[in-house]
Residue frames as a rotation matrix with the C-alpha (Angstrom) as fourth column:
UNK 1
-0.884 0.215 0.415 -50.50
-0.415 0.049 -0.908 -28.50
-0.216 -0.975 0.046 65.10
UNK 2
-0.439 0.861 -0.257 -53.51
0.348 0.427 0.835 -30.69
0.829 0.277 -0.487 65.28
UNK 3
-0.573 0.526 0.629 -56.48
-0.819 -0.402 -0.409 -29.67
0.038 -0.749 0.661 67.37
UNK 4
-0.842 0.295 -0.451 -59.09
0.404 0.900 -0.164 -32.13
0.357 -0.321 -0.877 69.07
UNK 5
-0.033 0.639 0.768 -62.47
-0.570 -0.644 0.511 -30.80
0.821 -0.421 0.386 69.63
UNK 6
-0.972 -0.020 -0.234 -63.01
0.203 0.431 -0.879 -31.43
0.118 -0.902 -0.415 73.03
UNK 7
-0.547 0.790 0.277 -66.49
-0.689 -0.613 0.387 -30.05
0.476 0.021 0.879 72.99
UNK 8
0.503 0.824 -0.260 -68.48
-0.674 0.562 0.479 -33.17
0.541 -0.066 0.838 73.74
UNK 9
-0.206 -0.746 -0.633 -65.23
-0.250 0.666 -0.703 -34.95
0.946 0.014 -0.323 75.31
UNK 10
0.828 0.531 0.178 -65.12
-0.346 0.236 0.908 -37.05
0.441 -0.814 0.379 78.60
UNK 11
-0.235 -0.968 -0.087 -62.25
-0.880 0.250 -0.405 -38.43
0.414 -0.018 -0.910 80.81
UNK 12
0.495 0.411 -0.765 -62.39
-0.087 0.900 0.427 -41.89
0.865 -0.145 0.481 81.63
UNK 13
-0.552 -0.730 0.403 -60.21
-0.661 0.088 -0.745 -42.90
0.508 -0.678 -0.531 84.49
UNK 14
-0.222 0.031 -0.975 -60.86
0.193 0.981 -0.013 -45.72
0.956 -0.191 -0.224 87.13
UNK 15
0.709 0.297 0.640 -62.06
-0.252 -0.740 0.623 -45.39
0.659 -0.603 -0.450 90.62
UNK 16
0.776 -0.628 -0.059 -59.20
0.128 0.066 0.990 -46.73
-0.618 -0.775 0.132 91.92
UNK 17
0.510 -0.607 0.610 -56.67
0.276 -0.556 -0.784 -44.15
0.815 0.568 -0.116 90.98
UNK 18
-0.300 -0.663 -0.686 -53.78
0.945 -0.105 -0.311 -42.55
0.134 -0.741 0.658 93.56
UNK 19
0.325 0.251 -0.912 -53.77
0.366 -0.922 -0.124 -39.00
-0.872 -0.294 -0.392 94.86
UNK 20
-0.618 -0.786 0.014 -50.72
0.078 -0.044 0.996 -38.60
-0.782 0.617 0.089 92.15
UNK 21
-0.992 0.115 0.053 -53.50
0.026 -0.221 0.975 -39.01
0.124 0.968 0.217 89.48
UNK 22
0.436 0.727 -0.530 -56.94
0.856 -0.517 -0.005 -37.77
-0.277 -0.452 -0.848 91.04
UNK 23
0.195 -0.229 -0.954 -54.42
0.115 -0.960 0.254 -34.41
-0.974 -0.160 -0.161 91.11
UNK 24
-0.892 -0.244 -0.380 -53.25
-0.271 -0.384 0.883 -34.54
-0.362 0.890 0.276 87.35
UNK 25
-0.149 0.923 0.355 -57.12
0.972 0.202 -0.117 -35.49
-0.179 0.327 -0.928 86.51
UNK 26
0.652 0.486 -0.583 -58.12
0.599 -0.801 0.002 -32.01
-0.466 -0.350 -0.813 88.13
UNK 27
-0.095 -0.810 -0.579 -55.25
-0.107 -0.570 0.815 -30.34
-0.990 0.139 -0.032 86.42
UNK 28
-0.865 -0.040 0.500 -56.22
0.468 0.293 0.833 -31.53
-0.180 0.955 -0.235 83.32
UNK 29
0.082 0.960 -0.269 -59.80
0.996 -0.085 -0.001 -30.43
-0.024 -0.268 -0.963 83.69
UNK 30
0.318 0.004 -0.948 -58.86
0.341 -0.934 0.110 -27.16
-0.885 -0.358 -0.299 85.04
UNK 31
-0.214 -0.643 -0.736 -56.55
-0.176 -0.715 0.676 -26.15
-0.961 0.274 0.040 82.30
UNK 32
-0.522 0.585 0.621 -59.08
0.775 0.019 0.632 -27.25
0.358 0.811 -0.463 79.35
UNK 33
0.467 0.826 -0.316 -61.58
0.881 -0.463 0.092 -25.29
-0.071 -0.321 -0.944 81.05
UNK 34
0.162 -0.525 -0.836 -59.21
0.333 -0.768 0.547 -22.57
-0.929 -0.366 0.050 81.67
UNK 35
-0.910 -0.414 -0.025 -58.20
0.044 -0.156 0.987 -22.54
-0.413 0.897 0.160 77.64
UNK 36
-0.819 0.486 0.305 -61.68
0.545 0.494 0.677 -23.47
0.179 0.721 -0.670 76.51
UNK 37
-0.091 0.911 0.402 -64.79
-0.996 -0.091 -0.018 -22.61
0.021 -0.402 0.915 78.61
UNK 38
0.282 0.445 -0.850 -65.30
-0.468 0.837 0.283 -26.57
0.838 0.318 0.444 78.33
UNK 39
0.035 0.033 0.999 -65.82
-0.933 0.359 0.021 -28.79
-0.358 -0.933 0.043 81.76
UNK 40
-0.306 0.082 -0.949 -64.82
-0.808 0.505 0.304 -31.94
0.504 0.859 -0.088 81.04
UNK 41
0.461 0.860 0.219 -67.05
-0.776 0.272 0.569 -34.77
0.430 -0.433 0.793 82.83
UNK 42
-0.549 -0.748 0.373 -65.06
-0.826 0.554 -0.106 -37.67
-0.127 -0.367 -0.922 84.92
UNK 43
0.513 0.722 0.464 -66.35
-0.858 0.415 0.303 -40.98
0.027 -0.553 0.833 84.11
UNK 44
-0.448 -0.582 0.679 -65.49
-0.780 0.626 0.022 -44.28
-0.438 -0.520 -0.734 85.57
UNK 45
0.211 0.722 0.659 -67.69
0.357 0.571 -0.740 -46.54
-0.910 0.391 -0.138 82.79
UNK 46
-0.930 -0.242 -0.275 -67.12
-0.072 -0.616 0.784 -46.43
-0.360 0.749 0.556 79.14
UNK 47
0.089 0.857 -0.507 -70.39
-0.649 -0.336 -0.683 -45.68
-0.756 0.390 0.526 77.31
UNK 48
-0.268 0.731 0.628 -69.83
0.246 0.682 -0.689 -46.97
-0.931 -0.030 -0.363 74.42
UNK 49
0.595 0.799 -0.088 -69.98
0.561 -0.492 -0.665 -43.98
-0.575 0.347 -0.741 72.77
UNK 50
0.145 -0.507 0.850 -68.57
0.950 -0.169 -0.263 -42.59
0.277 0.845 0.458 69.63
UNK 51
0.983 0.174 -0.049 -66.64
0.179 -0.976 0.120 -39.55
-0.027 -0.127 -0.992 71.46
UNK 52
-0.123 -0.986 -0.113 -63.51
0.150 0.095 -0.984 -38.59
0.981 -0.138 0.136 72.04
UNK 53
0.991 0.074 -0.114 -62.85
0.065 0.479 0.875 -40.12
0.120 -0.875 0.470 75.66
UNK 54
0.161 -0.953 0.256 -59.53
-0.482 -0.302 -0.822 -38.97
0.861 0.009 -0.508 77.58
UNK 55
0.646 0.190 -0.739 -57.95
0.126 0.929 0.348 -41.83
0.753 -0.318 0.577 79.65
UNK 56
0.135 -0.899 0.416 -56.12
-0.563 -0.415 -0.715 -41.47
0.816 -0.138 -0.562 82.37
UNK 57
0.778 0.143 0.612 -54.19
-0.615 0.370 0.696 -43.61
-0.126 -0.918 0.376 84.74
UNK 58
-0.102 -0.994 0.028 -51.56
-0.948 0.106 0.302 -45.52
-0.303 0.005 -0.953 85.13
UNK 59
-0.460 0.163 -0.873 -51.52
-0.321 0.886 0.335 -49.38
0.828 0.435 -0.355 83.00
UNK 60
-0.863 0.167 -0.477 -52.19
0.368 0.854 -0.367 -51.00
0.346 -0.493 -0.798 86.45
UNK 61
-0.760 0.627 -0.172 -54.96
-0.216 -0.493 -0.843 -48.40
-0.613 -0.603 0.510 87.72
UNK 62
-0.057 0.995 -0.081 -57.03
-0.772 -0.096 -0.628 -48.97
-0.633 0.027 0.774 84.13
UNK 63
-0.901 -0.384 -0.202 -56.34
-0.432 0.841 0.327 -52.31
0.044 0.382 -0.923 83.80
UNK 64
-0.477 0.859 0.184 -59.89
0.570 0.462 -0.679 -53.78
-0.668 -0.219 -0.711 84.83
UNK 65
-0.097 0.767 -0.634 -61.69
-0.477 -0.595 -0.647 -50.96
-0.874 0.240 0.424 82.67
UNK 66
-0.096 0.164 0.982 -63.11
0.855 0.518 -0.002 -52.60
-0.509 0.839 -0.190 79.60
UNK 67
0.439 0.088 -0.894 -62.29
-0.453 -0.838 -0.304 -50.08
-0.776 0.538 -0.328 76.91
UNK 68
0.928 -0.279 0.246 -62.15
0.370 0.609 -0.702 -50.96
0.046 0.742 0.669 73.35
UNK 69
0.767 -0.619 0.170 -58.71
0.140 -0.097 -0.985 -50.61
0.626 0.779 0.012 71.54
UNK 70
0.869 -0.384 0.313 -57.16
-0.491 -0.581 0.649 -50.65
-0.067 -0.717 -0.693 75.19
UNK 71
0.566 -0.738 0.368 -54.49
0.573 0.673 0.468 -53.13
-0.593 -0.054 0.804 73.93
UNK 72
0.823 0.015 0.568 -53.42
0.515 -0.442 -0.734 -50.83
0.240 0.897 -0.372 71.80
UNK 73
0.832 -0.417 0.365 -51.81
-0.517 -0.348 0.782 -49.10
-0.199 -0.840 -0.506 74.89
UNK 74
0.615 -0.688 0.385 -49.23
0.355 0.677 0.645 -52.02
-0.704 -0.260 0.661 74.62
UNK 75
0.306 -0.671 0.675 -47.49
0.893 0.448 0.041 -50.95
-0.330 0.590 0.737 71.75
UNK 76
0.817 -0.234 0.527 -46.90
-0.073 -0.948 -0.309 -47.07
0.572 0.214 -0.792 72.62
UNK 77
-0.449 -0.893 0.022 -43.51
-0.038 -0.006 -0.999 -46.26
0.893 -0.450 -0.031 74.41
UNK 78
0.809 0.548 -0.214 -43.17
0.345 -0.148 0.927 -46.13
0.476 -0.824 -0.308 77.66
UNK 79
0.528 -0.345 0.776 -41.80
-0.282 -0.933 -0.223 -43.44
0.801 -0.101 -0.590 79.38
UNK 80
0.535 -0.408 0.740 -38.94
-0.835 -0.387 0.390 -44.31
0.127 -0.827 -0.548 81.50
């Protein structure tokens, strides 16, 4: 099992996102917090910043976000 400090982590996500993933945001959140003590922060801007930065959204929702290594995305499966 690998672990991931989340300590300092952040979720990225777009502001145009569906209910469908707004609700698995908050579910995520909750159930770090719930395991951890750790609130993770929602932003909608990458920093920049040498953290560890959880993305969420569907390809078309964080298409427009400028995030580095987001081509990368292209060349994981895809589910379904």
């Amino acid at each position: 099992m690998v672990l991931i400090d989340v300590s300092d982590a952040s979720v990225l996500t777009s502001k145009n996102i569906s209910r469908v993933e707004a609700k698995a945001i908050t579910v995520l959140i909750e159930e770090i917090e719930k395991r951890t003590g750790i609130k993770l922060p929602v932003i909608y801007q990458w920093k920049g910043e040498d953290k560890t930065t959880i993305i969420v959204g569907s390809e078309k929702s964080i298409e427009g976000l400028k995030i580095p290594y987001l081509n990368l995305l292209d060349e994981l499966e895809k589910p379904g």
